[in-house]
C-alpha positions in Angstrom: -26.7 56.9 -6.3 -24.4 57.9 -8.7 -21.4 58.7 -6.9 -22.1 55.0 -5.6 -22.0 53.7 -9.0 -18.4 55.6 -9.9 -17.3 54.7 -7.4 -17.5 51.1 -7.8 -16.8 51.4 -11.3 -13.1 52.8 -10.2 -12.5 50.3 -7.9 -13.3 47.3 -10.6 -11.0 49.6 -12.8 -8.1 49.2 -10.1 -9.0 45.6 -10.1 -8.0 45.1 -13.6 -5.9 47.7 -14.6 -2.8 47.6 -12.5 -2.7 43.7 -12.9 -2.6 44.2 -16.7 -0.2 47.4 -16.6 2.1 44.9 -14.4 1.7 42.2 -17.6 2.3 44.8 -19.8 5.7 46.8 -17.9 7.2 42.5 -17.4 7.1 42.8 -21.5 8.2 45.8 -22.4 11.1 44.8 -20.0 11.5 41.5 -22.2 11.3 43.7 -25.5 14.1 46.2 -24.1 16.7 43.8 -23.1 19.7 43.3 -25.3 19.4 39.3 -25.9 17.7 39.8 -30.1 18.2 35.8 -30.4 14.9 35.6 -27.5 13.0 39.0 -28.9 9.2 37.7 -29.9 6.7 39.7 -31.3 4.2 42.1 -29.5 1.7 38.9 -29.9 3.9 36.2 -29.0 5.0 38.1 -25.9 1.4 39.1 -24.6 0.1 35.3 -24.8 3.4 34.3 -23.2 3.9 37.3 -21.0 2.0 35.0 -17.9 4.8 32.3 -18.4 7.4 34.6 -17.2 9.1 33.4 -14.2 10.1 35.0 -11.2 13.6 33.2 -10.6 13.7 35.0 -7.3 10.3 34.6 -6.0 8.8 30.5 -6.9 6.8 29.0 -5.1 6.6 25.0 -3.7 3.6 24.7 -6.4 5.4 26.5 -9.3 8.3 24.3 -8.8 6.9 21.4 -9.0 4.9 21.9 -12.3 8.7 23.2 -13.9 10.1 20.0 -12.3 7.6 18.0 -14.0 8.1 19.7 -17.0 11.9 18.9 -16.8 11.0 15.5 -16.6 8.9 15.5 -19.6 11.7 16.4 -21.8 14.6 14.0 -19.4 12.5 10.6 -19.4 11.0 11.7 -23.4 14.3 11.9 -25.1 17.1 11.8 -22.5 17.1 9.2 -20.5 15.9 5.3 -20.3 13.9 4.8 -17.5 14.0 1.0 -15.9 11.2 -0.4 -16.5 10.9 -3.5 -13.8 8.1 -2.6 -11.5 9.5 -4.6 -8.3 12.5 -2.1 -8.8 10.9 0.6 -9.2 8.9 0.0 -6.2 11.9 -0.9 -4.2 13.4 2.5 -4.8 10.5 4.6 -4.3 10.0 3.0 -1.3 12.8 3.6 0.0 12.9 7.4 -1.2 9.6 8.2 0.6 11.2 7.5 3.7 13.4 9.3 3.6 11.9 12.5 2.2 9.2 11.9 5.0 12.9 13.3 7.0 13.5 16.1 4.4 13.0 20.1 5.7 10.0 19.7 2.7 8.1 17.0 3.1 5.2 18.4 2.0 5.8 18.5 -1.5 5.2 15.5 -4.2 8.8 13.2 -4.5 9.1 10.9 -7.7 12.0 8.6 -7.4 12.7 6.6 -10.8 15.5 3.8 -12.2 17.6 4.9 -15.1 18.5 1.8 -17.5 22.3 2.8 -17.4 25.4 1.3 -16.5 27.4 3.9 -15.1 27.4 4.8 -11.7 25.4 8.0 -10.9 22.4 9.9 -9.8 20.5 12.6 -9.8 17.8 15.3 -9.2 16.1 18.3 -10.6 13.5 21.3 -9.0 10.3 20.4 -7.7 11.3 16.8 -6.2 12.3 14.7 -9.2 15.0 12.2 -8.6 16.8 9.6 -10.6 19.3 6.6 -9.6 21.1 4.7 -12.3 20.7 1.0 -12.3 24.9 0.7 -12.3 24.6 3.0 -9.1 22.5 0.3 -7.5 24.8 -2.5 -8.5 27.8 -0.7 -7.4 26.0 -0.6 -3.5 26.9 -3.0 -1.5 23.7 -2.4 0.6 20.0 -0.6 1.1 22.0 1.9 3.3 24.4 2.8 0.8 21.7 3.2 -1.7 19.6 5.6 0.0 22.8 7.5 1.3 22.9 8.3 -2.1 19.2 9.2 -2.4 18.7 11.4 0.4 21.9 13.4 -0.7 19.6 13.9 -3.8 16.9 15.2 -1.7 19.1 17.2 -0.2 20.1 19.3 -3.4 15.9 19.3 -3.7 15.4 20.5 -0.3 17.5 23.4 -0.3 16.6 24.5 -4.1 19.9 24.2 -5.7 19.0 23.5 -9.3 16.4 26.7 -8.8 19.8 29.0 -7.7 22.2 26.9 -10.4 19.0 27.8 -13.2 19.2 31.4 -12.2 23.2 31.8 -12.1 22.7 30.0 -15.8 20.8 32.2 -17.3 22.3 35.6 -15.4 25.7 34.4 -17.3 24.0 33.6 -21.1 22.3 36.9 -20.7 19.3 35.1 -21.1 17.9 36.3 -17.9 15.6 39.9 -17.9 14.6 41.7 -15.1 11.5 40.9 -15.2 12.6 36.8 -14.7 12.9 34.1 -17.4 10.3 32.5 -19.8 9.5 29.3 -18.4 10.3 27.0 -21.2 13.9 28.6 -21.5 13.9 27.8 -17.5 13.0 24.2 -18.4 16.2 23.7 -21.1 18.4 25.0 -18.6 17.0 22.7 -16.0 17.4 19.7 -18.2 20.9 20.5 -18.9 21.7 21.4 -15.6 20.2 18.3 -14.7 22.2 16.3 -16.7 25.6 17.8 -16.3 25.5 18.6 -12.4 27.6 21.3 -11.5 27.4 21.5 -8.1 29.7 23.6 -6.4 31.4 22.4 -3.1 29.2 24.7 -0.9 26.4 22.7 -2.6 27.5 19.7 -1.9 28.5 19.6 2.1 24.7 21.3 2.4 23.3 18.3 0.6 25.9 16.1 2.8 24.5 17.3 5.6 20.6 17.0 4.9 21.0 13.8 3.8 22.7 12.6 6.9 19.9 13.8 8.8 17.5 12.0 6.5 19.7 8.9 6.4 19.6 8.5 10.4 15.6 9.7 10.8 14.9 7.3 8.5 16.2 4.7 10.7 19.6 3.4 8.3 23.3 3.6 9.7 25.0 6.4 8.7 28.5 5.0 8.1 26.7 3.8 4.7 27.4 7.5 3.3 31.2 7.6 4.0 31.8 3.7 3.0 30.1 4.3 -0.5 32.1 7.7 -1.1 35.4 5.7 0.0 34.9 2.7 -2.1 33.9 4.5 -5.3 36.9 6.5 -5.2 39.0 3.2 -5.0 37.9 2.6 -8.8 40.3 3.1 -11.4 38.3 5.6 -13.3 36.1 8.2 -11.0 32.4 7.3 -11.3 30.7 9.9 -13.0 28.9 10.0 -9.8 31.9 11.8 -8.3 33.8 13.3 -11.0 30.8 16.0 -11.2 31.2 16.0 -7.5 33.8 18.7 -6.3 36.2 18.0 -3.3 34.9 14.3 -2.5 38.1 14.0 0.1 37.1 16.5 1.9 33.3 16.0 1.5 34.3 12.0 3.2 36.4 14.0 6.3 33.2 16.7 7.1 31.0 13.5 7.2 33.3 11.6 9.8 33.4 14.8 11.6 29.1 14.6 12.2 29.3 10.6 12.7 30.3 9.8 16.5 32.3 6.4 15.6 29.8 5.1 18.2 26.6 5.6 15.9 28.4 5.1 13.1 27.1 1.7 12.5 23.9 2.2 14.3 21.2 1.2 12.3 19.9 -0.7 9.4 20.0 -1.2 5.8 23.7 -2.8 6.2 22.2 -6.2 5.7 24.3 -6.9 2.1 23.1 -10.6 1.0 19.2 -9.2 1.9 20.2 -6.4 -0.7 21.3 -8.2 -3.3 18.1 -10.6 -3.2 16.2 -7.1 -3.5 18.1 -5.8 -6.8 18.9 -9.0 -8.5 17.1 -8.0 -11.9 19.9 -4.8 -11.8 22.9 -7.5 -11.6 
């Protein structure tokens, strides 16, 4: 009977110890690196020491509570969200088709208008993504617009702001082995967020997931290469481009996967049934 009951008392020792020794080594590894600026006290550390973040290792579930978090901070003191709900509806319509096409459907997608003029879009971790109300002016149809959107998705679907975060905070130094607190992960996300930059392997990747998105969802695919070659037509580059490497060569990989006999196969080309949709934008 009592070798019974020591033994159960080790193995709900196990049970709780090597967890908390694992808590316990992921702060001392925080204490010992270099970086003084983010040193916290003994305290601070053990409250926060669950909050670290495995840059390597996250999850769908993880990512989606740091996107929302991102978000917080974007739509709380960054951006102006659009407030027309017809809009807003139209878009988000529009983006749950297509990321019914994505490689990762299964995770939440919230697509919102940004009040601004200039011509751009964009996305963050954990299916967060945002089209500027001067982007949807700027289309000349629903096709265009959601080529736009499901290159977003693309940049979600294959975790680009999650490997941008981590190159980010390897090159500050802010970055420890054991991973990154999470609300340092959240400021670079924001930023990173806001000043997109993608590199050209990013960018073809996205390309091509949202090609495949644009056609399963049933629009022509030509939409993608006709926006790209009118916006560069402008006299100044849309911001929507100029923080887009290589958009020449970026147009000539995306002829290369259109056969010019699907090209216009599809819909969303209808332009004056667009414009009746986004009027409020004009």
């Amino acid at each position: 009977m009592k070798l019974n009951f020591l033994s159960s008392f080790n193995r709900s020792r196990r049970s709780w110890l090597y967890p908390l020794l694992s808590v316990m080594m992921a702060i001392l590894i925080v204490v010992s690196a270099p970086q003084a600026s983010y040193a916290r006290s003994w305290l601070d550390l053990i409250f926060r020491g669950v909050q670290i973040i495995q840059l390597s290792n996250v999850g769908d579930r993880q990512e989606v509570q740091i996107g929302q978090q991102i978000n917080q901070q974007l739509v709380s003191n960054r951006v102006r969200l659009y407030r027309n709900p017809e809009i807003n509806r139209y878009v988000n319509n529009i983006g749950q088709q297509l990321a019914k096409q994505s490689s990762r459907p299964n995770i939440p997608y919230t697509f919102q208008v940004v009040a601004d003029d200039s011509i751009n879009a964009f996305a963050t971790m954990g299916g967060f993504v945002y089209v500027n109300t001067g982007l949807m002016a700027a289309a000349d149809n629903e096709a265009q617009l959601a080529s736009v959107m499901a290159h977003e998705i693309g940049h979600i679907t294959e975790r680009h702001a999650l490997k941008q975060a981590r190159q980010s905070a390897v090159a500050s130094g802010v970055a420890a082995a054991a991973g990154l607190d999470r609300n340092t992960l959240v400021q670079i996300g924001v930023d990173l967020a806001l000043r997109r930059p993608n590199s050209r392997e990013d960018e073809l990747e996205a390309d091509r997931e949202g090609l495949k998105m644009l056609r399963g969802a049933g629009y022509a695919p030509s939409a993608m290469v006709e926006f790209m070659e009118k916006l560069l037509q402008k006299r100044s580059v849309p911001t929507f481009l100029s923080t887009h490497p290589a958009t020449s060569d970026r147009i000539g990989t995306l002829q290369r996967q259109i056969p010019s006999t699907e090209a216009n196969t599809g819909d969303g080309l209808d332009e004056a049934a667009y414009k009746r949709q986004i009027r409020p934008v004009l």
